[in-house]
C-alpha positions as CSV (number, residue, x, y, z in Angstrom):
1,X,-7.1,1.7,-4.1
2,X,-4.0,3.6,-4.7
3,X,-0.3,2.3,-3.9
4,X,3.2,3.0,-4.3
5,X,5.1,-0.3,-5.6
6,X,9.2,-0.1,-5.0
7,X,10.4,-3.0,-7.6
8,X,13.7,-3.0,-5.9
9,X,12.7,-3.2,-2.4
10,X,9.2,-5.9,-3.4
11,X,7.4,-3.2,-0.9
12,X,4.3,-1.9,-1.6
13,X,2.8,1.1,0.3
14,X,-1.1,2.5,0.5
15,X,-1.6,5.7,2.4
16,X,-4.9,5.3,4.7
17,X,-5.8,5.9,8.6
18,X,-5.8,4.2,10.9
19,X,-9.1,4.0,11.6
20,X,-10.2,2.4,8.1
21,X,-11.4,-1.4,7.9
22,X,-7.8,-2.4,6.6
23,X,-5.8,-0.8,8.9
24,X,-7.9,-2.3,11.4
25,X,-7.6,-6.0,10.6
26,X,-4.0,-6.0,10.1
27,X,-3.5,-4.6,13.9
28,X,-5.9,-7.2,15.1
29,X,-3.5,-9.9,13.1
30,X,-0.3,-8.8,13.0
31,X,1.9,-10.1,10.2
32,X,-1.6,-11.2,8.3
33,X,-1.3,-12.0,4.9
34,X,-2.2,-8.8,2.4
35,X,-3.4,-8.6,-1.2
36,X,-3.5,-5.6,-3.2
37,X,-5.0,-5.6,-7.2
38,X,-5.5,-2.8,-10.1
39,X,-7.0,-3.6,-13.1
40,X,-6.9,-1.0,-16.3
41,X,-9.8,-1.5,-18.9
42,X,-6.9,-2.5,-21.4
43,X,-8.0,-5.8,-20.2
44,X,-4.6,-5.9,-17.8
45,X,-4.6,-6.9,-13.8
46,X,-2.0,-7.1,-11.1
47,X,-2.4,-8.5,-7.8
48,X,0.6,-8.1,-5.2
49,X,0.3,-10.8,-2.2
50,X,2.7,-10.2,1.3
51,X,2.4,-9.7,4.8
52,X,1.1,-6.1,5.6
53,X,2.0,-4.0,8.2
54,X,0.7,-0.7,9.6
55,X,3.5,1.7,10.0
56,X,3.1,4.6,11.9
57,X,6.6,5.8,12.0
58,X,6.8,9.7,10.8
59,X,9.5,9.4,8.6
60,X,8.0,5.8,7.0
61,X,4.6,7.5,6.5
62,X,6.5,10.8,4.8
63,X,8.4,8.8,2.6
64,X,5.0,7.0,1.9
65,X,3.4,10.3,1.3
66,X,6.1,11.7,-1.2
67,X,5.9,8.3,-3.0
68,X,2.3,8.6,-3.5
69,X,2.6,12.3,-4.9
70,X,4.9,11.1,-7.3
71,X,3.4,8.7,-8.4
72,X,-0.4,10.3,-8.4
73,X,0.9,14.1,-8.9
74,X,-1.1,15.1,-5.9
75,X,0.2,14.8,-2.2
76,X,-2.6,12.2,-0.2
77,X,-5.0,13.9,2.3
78,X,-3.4,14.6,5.5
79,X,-5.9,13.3,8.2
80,X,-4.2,13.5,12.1
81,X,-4.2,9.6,12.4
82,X,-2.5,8.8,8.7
83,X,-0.3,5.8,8.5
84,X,0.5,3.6,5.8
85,X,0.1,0.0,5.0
86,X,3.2,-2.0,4.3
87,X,3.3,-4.9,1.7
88,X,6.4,-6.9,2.2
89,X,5.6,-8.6,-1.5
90,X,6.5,-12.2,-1.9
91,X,3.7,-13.1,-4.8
92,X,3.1,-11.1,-7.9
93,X,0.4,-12.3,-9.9
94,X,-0.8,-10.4,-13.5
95,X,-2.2,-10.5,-16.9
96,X,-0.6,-8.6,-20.0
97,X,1.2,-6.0,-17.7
């Protein structure tokens, strides 16, 4: 899965609709605790724990966009119901990153 992560802010963002399975269960449980991980084949892992949110605020889901094509040098598809998935960090877990 791909994700933005602002450091400063211990935010992470993923870029989805809201129709998909994890949009879904966070607005059946609001404030439900959210886990994100990546692993590289270096033999590295990160997992990011918080409470996620679906946002669905233009301007939230624009900046989430930009961040994402910044990141992945490609702007994310642009489906009609796109919102993004808010990860208010409070856990950070990894090995050798």
């Amino acid at each position: 899965m791909r994700f933005t992560w602002d450091a400063d802010a211990q935010l992470a963002r993923v870029m989805t609709v809201r129709s998909s399975r994890k949009a879904r269960n966070l607005l059946a449980t609001p404030g439900a605790p959210a886990a994100l991980c990546q692993v590289e084949v270096t033999f590295c892992w990160v997992t990011l724990e918080g409470t996620g949110t679906v946002v669905t605020d233009p301007e939230r889901v624009a900046l989430g966009a930009r961040l994402y094509a910044k990141r992945y040098w490609s702007a994310p598809p642009t489906p009609s119901d796109r919102v993004v998935i808010e990860i208010a960090v409070d856990r950070v877990l990894s090995l050798n990153a």
